[in-house]
N, C-alpha and C positions, 0 to 999 in steps of 0.2 A: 824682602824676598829675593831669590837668585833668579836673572836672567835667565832662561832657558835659549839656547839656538839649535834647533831642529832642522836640520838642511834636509833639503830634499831636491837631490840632483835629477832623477830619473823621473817622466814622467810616461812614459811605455804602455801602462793601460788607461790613459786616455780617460775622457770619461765616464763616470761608472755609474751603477745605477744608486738611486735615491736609498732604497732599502740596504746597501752597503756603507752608509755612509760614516756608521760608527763601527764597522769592522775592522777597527785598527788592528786587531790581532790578526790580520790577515797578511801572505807576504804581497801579494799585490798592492794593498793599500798606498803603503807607502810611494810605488808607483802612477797612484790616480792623482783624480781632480772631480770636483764634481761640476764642472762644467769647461768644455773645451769647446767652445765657438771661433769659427772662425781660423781656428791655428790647428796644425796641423802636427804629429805625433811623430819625431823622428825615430829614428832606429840608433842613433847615437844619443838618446835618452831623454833631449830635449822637447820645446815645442816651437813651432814659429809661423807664422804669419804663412795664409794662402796666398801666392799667387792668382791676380785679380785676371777679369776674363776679358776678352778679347772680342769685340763686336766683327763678326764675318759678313750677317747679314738677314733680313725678315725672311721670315719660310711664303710662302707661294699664296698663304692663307691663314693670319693670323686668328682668324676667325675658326678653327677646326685646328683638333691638336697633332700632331708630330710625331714623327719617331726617329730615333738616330739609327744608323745600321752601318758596324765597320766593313770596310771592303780591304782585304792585304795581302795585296799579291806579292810585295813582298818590304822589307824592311827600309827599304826606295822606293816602292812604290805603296802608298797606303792611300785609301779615300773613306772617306763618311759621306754614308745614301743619305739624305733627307728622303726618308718615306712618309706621302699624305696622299691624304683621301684622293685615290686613283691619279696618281704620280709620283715618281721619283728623279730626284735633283742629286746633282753629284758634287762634293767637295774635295777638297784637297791642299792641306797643309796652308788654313785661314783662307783660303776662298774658294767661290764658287767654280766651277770650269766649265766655262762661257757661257753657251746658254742650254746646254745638255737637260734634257727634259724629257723621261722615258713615260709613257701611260701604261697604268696598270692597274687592274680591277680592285684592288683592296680599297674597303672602307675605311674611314675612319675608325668607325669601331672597332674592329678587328686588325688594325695596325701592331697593339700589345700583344696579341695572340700569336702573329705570324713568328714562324721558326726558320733557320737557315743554316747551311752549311756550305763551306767552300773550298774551292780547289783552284789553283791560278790563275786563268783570268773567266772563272766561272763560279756562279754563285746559285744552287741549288734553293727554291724557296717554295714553304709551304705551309698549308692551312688546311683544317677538316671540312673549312667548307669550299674550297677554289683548287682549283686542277692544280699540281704542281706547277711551278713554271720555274726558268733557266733564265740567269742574267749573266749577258757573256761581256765583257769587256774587250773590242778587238783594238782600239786606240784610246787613246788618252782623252777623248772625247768624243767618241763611237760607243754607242752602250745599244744593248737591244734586250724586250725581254719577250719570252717566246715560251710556247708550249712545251712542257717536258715529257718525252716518249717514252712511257714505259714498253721494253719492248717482249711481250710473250710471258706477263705476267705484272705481278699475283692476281690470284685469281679466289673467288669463292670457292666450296666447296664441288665438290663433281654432281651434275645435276644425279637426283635421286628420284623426279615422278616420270611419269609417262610421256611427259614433252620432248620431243624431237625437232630437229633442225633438221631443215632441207636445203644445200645447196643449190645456185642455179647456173651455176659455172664453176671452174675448175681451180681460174688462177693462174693458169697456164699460158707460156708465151705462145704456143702452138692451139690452136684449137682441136675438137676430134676431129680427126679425118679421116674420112669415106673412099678416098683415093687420093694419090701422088698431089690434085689439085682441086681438091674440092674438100669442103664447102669454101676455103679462101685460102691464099698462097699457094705458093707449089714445094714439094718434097721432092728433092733427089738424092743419089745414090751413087757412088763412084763403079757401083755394078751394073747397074741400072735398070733394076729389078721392080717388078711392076707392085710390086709388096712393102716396097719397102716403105713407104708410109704407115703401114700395121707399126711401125715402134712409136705413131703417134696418135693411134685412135683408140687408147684408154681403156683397152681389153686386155687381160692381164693373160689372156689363154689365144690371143694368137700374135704369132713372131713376123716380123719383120725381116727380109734377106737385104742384106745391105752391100756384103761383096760375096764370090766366090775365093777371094785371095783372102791372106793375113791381115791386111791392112787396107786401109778405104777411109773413105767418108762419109755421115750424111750429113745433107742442109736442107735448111726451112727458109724458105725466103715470104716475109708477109706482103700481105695482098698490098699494103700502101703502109706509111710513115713507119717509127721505128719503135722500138723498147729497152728495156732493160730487165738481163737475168742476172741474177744473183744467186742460186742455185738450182739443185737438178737432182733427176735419180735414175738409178739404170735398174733395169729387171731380166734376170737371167731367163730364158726358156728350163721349162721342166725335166726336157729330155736331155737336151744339148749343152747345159752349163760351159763344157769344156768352148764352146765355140766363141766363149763369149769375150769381148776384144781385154789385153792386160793391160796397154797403156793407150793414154789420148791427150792430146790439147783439147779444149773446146774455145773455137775461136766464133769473132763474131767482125762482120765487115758492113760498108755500107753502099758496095759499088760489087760485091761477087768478088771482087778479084785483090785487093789489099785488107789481110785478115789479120785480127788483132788478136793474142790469145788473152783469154779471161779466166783458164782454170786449166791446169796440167794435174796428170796424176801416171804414176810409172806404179807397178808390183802390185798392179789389182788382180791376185790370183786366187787360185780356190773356189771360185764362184759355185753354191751350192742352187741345188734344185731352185726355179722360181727366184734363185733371191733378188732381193732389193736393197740396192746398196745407196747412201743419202751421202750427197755433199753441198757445201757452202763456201760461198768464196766472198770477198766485197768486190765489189763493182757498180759504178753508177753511169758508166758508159752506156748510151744507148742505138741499136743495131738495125738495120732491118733484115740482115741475114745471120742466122745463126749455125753451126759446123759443127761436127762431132769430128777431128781428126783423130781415127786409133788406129793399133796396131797389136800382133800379137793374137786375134782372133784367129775362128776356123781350125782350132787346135784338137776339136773333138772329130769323132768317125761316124756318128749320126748322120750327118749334113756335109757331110764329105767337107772341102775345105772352105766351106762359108762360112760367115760371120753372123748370126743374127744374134736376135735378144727381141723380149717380149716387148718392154718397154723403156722409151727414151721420153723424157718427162722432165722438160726445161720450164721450171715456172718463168712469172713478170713481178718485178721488182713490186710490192707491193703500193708504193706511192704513188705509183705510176696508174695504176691497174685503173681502168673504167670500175666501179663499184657495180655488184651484183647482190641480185636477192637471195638474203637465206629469211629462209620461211618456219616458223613454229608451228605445231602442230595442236599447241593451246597455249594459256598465259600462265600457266602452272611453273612456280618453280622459277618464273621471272619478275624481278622486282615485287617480291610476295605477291605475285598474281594477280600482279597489276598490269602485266607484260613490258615491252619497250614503250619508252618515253623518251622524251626530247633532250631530255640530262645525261642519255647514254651514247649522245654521240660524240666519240674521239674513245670509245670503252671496247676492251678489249673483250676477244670471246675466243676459248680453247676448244679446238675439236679434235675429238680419235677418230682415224679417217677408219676406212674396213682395211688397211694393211697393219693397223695396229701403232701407228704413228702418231702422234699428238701433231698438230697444226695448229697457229692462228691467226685470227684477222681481226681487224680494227673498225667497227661501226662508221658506217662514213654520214649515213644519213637515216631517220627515223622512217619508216614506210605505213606504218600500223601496230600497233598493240604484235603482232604477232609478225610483221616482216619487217626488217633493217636491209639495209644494202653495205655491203662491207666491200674490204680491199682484203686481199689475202698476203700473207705475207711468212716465208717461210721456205715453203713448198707447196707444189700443186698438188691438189686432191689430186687421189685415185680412181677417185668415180661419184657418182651424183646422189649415191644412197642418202637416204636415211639418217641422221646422226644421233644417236639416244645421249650418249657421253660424250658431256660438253660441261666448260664451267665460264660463267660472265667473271670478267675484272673485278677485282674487290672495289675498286673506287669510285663510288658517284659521289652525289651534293650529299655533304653533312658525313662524310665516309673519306674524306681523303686523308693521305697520308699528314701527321700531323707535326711530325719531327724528322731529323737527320742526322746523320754523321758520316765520317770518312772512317771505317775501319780496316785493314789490312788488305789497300789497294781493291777495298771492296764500296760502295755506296749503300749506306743502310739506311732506311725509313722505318719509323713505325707507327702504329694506329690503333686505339683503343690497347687490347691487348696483345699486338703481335709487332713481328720485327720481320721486315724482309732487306735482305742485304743481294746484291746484283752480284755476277758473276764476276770476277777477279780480272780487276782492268779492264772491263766491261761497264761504263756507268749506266749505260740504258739497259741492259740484259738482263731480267730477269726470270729468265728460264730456268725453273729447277733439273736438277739431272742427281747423278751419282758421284761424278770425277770430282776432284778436289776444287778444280774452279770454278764449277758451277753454282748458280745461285743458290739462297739459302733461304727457307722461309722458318720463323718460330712462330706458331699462334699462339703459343701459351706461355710466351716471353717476359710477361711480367708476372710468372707465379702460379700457384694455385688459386687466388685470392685474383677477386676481378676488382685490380684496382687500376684503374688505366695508366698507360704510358705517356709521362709527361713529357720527357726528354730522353734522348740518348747521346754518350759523350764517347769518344776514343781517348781509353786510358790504358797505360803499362801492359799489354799482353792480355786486355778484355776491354770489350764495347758495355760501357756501364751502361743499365738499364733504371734510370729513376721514375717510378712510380709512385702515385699518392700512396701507396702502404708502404716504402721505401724503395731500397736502392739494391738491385741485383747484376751482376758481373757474367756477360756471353765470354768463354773463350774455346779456347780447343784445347780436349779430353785430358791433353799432359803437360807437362811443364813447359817453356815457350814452343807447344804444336799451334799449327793454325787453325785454325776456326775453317771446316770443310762441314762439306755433306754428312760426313761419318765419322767427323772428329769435334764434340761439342759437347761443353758441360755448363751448364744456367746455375748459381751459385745466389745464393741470400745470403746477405748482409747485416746484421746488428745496426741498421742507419733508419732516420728519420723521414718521414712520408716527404713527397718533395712537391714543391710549388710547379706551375707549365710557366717557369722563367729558367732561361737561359743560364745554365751554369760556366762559371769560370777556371779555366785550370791558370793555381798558383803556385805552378813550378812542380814542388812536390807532395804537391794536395789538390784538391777540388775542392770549390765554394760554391754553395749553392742554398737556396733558399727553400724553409721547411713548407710542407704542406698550408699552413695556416697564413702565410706570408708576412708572420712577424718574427721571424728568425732567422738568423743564418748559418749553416755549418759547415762543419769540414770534413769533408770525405778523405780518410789517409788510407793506404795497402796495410795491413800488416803482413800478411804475406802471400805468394802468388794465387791471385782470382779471391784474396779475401780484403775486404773493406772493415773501416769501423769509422763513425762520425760525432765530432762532438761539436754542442753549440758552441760559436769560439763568442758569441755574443750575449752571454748569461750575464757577464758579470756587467753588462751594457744595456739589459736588456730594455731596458724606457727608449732606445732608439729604435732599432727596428720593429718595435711592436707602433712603431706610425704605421707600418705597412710600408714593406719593401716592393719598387715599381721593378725592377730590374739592378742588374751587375755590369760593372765594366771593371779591369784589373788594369793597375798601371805596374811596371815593373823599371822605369828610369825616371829621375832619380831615384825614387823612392819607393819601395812596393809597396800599393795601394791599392785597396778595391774602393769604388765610388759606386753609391746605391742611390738613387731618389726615391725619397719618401713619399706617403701621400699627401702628407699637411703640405709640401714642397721646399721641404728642406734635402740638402744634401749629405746623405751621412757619409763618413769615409771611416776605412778599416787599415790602418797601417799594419803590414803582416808580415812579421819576417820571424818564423817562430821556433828556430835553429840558436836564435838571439833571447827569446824569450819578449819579441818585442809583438805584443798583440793591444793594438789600443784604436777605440773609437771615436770620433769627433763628429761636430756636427758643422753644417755649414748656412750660411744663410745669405745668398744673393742679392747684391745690393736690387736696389728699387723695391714695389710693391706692386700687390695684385689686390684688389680686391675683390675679398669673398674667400678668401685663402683660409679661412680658420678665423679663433678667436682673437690669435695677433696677426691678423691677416696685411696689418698694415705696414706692419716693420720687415719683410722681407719678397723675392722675388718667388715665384712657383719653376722649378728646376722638374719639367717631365721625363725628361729621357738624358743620359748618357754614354757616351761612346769614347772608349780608347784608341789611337790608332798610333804606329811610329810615328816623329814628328823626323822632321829636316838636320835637325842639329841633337840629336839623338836621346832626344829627351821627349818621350811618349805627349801627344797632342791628345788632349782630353775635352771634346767636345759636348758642351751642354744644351739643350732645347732649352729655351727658357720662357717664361709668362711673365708678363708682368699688365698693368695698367698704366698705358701713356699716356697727357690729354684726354683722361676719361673713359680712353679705346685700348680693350684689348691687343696687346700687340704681342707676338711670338717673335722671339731670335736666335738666332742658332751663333753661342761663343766659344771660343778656347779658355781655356784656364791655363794661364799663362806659368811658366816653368818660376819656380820660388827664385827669389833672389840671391845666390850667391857669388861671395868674392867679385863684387863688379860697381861700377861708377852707380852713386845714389840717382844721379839723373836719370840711367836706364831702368831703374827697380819699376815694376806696372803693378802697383797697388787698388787698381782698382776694376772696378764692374761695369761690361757693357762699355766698355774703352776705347779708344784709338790712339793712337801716336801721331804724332808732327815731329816731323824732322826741317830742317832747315835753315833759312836766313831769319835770323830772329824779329819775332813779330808782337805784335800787341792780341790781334785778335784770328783764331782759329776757327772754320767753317768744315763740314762735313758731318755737325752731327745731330743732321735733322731728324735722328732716330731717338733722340734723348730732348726733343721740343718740350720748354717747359720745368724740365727736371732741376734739380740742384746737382752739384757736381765738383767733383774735389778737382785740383790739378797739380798736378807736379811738375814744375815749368824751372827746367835748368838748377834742378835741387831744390827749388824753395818751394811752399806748400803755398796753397791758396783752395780755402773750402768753403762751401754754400755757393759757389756762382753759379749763375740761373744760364739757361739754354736759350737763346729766343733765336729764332728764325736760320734755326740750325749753326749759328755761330756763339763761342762762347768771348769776353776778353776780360785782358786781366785788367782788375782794379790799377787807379793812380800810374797811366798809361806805362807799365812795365812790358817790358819786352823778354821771349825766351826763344830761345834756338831748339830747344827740343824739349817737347811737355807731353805728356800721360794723363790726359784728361777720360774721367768716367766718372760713375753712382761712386756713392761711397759705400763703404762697409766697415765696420770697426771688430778687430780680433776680442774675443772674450776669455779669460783661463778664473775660474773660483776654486780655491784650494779648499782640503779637507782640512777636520782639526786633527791635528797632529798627535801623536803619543809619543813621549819620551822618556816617558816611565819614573814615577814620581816616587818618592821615596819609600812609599807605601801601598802600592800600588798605581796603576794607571792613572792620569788624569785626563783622559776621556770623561766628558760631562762636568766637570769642576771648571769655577768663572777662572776666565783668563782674562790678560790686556794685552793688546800686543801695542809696542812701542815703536816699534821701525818693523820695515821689511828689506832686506838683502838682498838684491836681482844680481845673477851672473850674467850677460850679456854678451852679444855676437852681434856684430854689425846691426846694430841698432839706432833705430828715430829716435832719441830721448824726447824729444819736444813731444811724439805724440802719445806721449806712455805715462798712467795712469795709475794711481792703486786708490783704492778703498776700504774700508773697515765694513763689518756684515752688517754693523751695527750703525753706525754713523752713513750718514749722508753725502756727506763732500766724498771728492776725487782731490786726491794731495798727487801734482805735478810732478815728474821725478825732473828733479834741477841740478846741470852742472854748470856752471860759470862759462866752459870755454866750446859747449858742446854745439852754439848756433855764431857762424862767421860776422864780421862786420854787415855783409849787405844782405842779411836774412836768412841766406841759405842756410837748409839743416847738414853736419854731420855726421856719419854714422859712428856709434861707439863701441868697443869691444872692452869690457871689463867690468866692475861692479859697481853697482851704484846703492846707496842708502835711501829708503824713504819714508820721512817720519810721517806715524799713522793718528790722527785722531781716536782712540778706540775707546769703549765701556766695557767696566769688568762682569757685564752679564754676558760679553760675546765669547768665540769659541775657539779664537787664536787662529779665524779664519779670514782673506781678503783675497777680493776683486782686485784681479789686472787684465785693463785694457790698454788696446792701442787703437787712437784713430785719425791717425795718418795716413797717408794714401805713401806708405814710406814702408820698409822692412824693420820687421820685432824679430828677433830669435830670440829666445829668455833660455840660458842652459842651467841654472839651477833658479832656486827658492827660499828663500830664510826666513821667517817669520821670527822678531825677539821679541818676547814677550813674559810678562811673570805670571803663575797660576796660582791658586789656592793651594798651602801645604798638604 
C-alpha cells in the first residue's frame, strides 16, 4: 500500500464539536481538532502552549466567591476590582495596592448580576435591587463609593387618582414676609421703600417698589448663619411690565459690604404681563446676604419711573435645605396604596407648582404612610397649594436601574423595559425637556414584546438595546443625527435573545452571550442602525453549552475572548475574522477542587475573568480562581502570563498559581505557603524538575542543585487530538476505512522536545519525541525550531488519528501536522 502524508498546517477552528467529527467534506475541517486543551489557537494558523498564570494573591474570603471587575482609565493606567460579599479590593498590574479596601452593599449573591459602566476616573454601578452607586478614583489609592444622584428624574407615571400633596414650606432662601423684618431677617431697598418686601411674601398680585430711579438694589439679609442659592425667578407686575429691571448681577456677601456675583444676566426685555421668567446657575457658595443688583428698570409710565415687580423668588440650594413636610391626602396611587415607606427615602418626587412649572425634591425622611419631609431642589414653590400633579421616582427596592452605558456624551440606564439616558454632558440630569440636550426617556425601549432589557452597549451611531427576545439599535431619525428629544428611531434586529452578561466589543463586532447562556454570538452592522448576529460557536458548540459565566476580550497579542464555564473550565475564542481565523479551545487550570464535576479532580474552578492593559503592552488577563488546598477551599486571584516568545527558555512561566525567584542561585525557594502541600513543576535556570512537594511554604530542588532563576508552580499539560483526515482515495473518500499510521511529522517553533508526546487512539503508550542533541550536557533543556519524526505504535482498526501533548512546564508551538500512514484501498 502507498504511504499517504496529509499535512495539515492550519489549525484556526480550534476545536470542534463531537458531531462534526466525520465532516471532512467540510472547508473548515481541515482546520480543526477535536480536542484543543490547553493550547491556544493562533491567527498565523498554528497552536501553542498557554501561558501559565501568575499568583497575585488570596481574595479577602476564600470561603464566599468573587468577582473580577476591570477599571481603565486609561491604557497606563488600568486596575481589576476584586468585588466580594460587601467589599471591594483594588489591583494593578500583579498586585494588590496597599491596603485599599472600599465597603459596599453587594451580596455575594448578587456579585454576577451587578452591571457597570465607565468614564475616567468614575465608575457608574448597578443592580435592580441596590441604589445606583458611583466609584470615583481620585489617587492611585484613594477610592470612595458613594450614592448616585439622579437628579430630577425619571419618574413614574403622572399621578392619575385623587391624592394630593401638600407642601409645608417653599424651599426658599427668603421666607414670606409680612414686612421689610418680619417674621426673620430684614429686607432692603436702595429706595427705601416700605413695600419693598412685597417681592418676597409669595403673592403673585401684589408688587414690591424697590427704587424710584432705573437702577437699585434689593437684599435679604437672614436672621443668623448662611445658605446657598443656586437659582431664582423674577415675576413681572400685570400692569407695569415695562418697569421691570433689563439687567442685574445677583450678588451674595457675608459682612454687607464685600459682594460676590453668582449670576449676571443683560437683554432681559420684553417682559410680558405677570410673567415669570426661571434661571439657574451653579454655585455652592454659601451667603448670609443676598442682592439683586439691576439696572434698566422704571422704563414704563404706569409707576412713573420706578422699578417694581411682583415677585423676587431666590430659592436654598437643596442639600442644604432643613427638610419640610409634604403631606398626602390618602395613600392612593403611592407604592400601590401602600403609601411611603422607609425604602423611599433618597427617592425623588416631581411636582407642577400652580404657575405651571415642574419642580423637584428628594425624600429625606419617612414621616407616615402619608407624610415624608423632602429638600426641594430646583426652584421655590410658588405657594403652599394643593398639588394633584405629581409623579414618585421610578426607582425603589427590586425597581432599580439595572444596566448602563456611555452614549453620545449622554449616561444611559435601563430597567425592565425602558431606557432613560441624562441630559448631554450632564451625568446626574435627568430632566426631560424638548431642546436637543435634554434627557431622554424610552419606556417601550425594548420592543413591543415585554421582554426585558438585559444590557445596553454604545455602538457605531446607535446605543444597542439587548433584550431576552433580542437585540435592537436607539439612534437619531437620520443618518449620523444624534439621538435628541425629537430625533429618534428604535430599530429590530434579526439577532438572538441575550443573556444579563456583559457584552464585549471586538473591534468590528459585538460578542455576547445568547439568552440560554450556552452560546455565544456576534453582533455585526450591516448597515446604519441595522444589526445581524451569528453563533460564531456552532461549529464548537460542546463548549459553551457548559454554560458561559461571562466575557472578557484580549486584543494583545493575540485577539481573544476568555469565558468561564460552569464545570470551571476556561474557554477561549481566538477571533480575528477578516483572517478567517475563528477557533475555540478549552483550558484547564492547573490544581483541583473538589466537587467540580465528574472530573472534578483533574483541574482548577476558573469563576470570573477580567482583561485589563498590562505594563509592557501586552493585555493582563486576570483569573478568580478555586481550587482545594490542604483539604481547604481556597480562592486566588492570577495573571495568565503573556505566551512565550522569541526569549531565553529560562524566562518561559509555564506554569499555574506560580511565582518567580530571581537571584543569587539557591537550592531552596520560600514564599509559597499558598501551594502547602501541593506537587509542583519548576523551571530552574532552563532545566525542568517535576513532582516536587510544598512543605512549609518552601520548595528545593532534588541532589542539592542550585538556580539563579526558577518558575515554580501546578502543573498543567497542553493537549491537541487531531481528526482523521481525508485525502481522497482512489475511489472515493477514506473517511471510516482502517488506517495505520506509521509516524507523525511535527513542524515546530521554539519548542521543549523533552516534554512532547504523541499517541495513537488506539494504542496506549506515549512515544517520546527524541533528538540526540536537543538536551545540553548538564540537563538543561533546549528549544527547537524545525521538524521532528515520531514513530507511532498504531492498529489498523484506528483512524489515522493521535494525541499530542506537552508536559513541560517549558513552551510547545507545533506549526503544522503530518500523520503517515497507509489505508485500505
Amino acid at each position: 500500500m502507498t504511504a499517504l502524508y496529509p499535512v495539515q498546517d492550519v489549525f484556526t477552528r480550534g476545536e470542534i464539536s463531537p458531531r462534526l467529527h466525520s465532516r471532512a467534506s467540510l472547508d473548515l475541517y481541515r482546520a480543526a481538532l477535536a480536542k484543543c486543551e490547553n493550547f491556544v489557537t493562533l491567527p498565523h494558523g498554528g497552536i501553542r502552549a498557554r501561558g501559565g498564570s501568575y499568583f497575585v494573591g488570596e481574595v479577602k474570603n476564600s470561603a464566599k466567591k468573587t468577582r473580577g471587575v476591570p477599571f481603565i482609565f486609561s491604557s497606563e493606567q488600568a486596575y481589576c476590582l476584586e468585588f466580594g460579599d460587601q467589599y471591594i479590593r483594588v489591583y494593578a498590574y500583579g498586585a494588590r495596592i496597599g491596603t485599599v479596601e472600599i465597603a459596599s452593599p453587594y451580596l455575594e449573591a448578587d456579585l454576577f448580576e451587578l452591571a457597570y459602566v465607565q468614564s475616567a476616573d468614575q465608575m457608574w454601578i448597578t443592580h435592580r435591587d441596590y441604589p445606583p452607586k458611583v466609584l470615583t478614583r481620585s489617587a492611585h489609592t484613594v477610592w470612595t463609593l458613594d450614592d448616585y444622584a439622579f437628579e430630577d428624574g425619571p419618574y413614574d407615571e403622572i399621578n392619575q387618582t385623587g391624592t394630593t400633596l401638600t407642601p409645608s414650606s417653599y424651599g426658599s432662601f427668603v421666607p414670606k414676609m409680612t414686612s421689610n423684618n418680619t417674621p426673620s431677617g430684614v429686607v432692603t431697598s436702595s429706595g427705601g421703600d416700605a413695600s419693598a418686601y412685597q417681592v418676597f411674601d409669595k403673592n403673585k398680585s401684589t408688587k414690591g417698589v424697590l427704587t424710584s430711579a432705573i437702577s437699585g438694589t434689593v437684599t435679604y439679609q437672614l436672621a443668623s448663619g448662611t445658605k446657598v442659592c443656586d437659582a431664582y425667578w423674577l415675576q413681572a407686575t400685570a400692569g407695569e411690565a415695562d418697569d421691570m429691571p433689563t439687567s442685574w448681577d445677583l450678588q451674595g456677601s457675608n459682612d454687607g459690604s464685600a459682594w460676590i456675583t453668582i449670576d449676571s444676566q443683560v437683554g432681559q426685555i420684553g417682559w410680558g404681563a405677570a410673567e415669570r421668567r426661571f434661571y439657574e446657575f451653579p454655585n455652592k457658595a454659601d451667603f448670609a446676604y443676598l442682592r439683586l443688583s439691576f439696572t434698566g428698570g422704571g422704563q414704563g409710565t404706569a409707576s412713573g419711573s420706578d422699578t417694581v415687580m411682583y415677585e423676587f423668588a431666590p430659592n436654598e440650594a437643596g442639600d442644604g435645605q432643613t427638610p419640610f413636610n409634604l403631606t398626602a391626602s390618602s395613600t392612593a396611587g403611592i407604592n400601590g396604596g401602600a403609601g411611603f415607606q422607609a425604602t423611599d427615602v433618597g427617592r425623588a418626587v416631581r411636582l407642577l407648582g400652580s404657575d405651571g412649572r415642574w419642580r423637584w425634591c428628594k425624600i429625606a425622611s419617612v414621616v407616615s404612610p402619608t407624610v415624608v419631609a423632602v429638600r426641594m431642589y430646583g426652584h421655590a414653590l410658588p405657594d403652599l397649594n394643593k398639588i394633584s400633579r405629581w409623579r414618585l421616582g421610578t426607582f425603589v427596592p427590586g425597581k432599580y436601574v439595572e444596566s448602563g452605558s456611555l452614549f453620545e456624551e449622554r449616561l444611559a440606564f435601563s430597567r425592565k423595559f425602558s431606557v432613560y439616558a441624562s441630559a448631554t454632558g450632564d451625568f446626574n440630569n435627568f430632566a426631560l425637556g424638548e431642546k436637543d440636550d435634554d434627557a431622554l426617556e424610552f419606556v417601550q425601549a425594548g420592543g413591543g414584546q415585554a421582554n426585558d432589557i438585559v444590557w445596553i452597549a454604545d455602538s457605531d451611531g446607535a446605543l444597542l438595546i439587548g433584550t431576552s427576545g433580542g437585540i435592537r439599535a436607539l439612534s437619531g431619525s437620520g443618518i449620523d443625527e444624534a439621538l435628541t428629544p425629537s430625533s429618534f428611531k428604535n430599530r429590530r434586529s434579526r439577532t438572538f435573545g441575550c443573556a444579563r452578561i456583559r457584552p464585549v466589543d471586538a473591534g468590528q463586532s459585538f460578542l455576547y452571550v445568547t439568552r440560554s447562556h450556552r452560546a455565544i454570538a456576534e453582533l455585526t452592522q450591516v448597515q446604519t442602525s441595522r444589526y445581524q448576529s451569528e453563533d460564531i460557536g456552532q461549529i464548537s458548540e460542546h463548549i459553551p453549552k457548559r454554560g458561559v459565566v461571562e466575557l472578557a476580550y484580549q486584543t494583545d497579542p493575540d485577539p481573544i475572548l476568555w469565558f468561564p464555564l460552569d464545570n470551571g473550565e476556561l474557554g477561549g475564542y481566538t477571533h480575528q475574522p477578516s483572517q478567517e481565523v475563528r477557533g475555540m479551545h478549552r483550558h484547564r487550570i492547573g490544581g483541583t477542587f473538589a466537587g467540580s464535576g465528574p472530573d472534578s479532580s483533574t483541574w482548577a474552578v476558573v469563576e470570573s475573568a477580567v482583561v485589563t492593559p498590562g505594563q509592557n503592552g501586552v493585555d493582563d488577563i486576570w483569573l478568580f480562581v478555586k481550587r482545594t488546598i490542604g483539604g481547604v477551599t481556597k480562592r486566588y486571584i492570577e495573571v495568565m502570563q503573556p505566551p512565550f516568545e522569541y526569549g531565553e527558555l529560562a524566562d518561559a512561566f509555564q506554569v499555574d498559581c506560580g511565582l518567580t525567584y530571581a537571584g543569587s542561585p539557591v537550592n531552596v525557594v520560600s514564599g509559597l505557603g499558598h501551594l502547602n502541600g501541593e506537587k509542583v513543576d519548576v523551571l530552574a535556570d532552563g532545566k525542568v524538575f517535576r513532582g516536587l512537594t510544598v512543605a512549609s511554604g518552601q520548595v528545593t530542588l532534588p541532589a542539592g542543585a542550585t538556580a539563579a532563576r526558577w518558575q515554580v508552580g501546578l502543573p498543567f499539560q497542553a493537549q491537541a487530538d487531531t481528526l482523521e483526515l481525508d485525502v481522497g482515495g482512489r475511489d472515493g473518500s477514506i473517511v471510516g476505512r482502517r488506517k495505520k499510521v506509521a509516524k507523525a511529522i511535527l513542524s515546530l517553533l521554539e519548542t521543549d522536545i523533552t516534554g512532547l508526546e504523541v499517541q495513537s487512539f488506539l494504542r496506549g503508550r506515549w512515544e517520546a519525541v527524541r533528538l540526540p542533541s536537543i538536551v545540553t550536557p548538564d540537563g538543561k533543556a533546549k528549544l527547537y525550531t524545525g521538524n521532528v519524526e515520531v514513530p507511532i505504535d498504531d492498529s489498523w482498526e484506528g483512524q489515522g488519528r493521535v494525541r499530542i501533548r506537552h508536559v513541560n512546564p517549558t513552551p510547545c508551538t507545533i506549526r503544522a501536522f503530518t500523520p503517515v500512514f497507509e489505508a485500505e484501498p
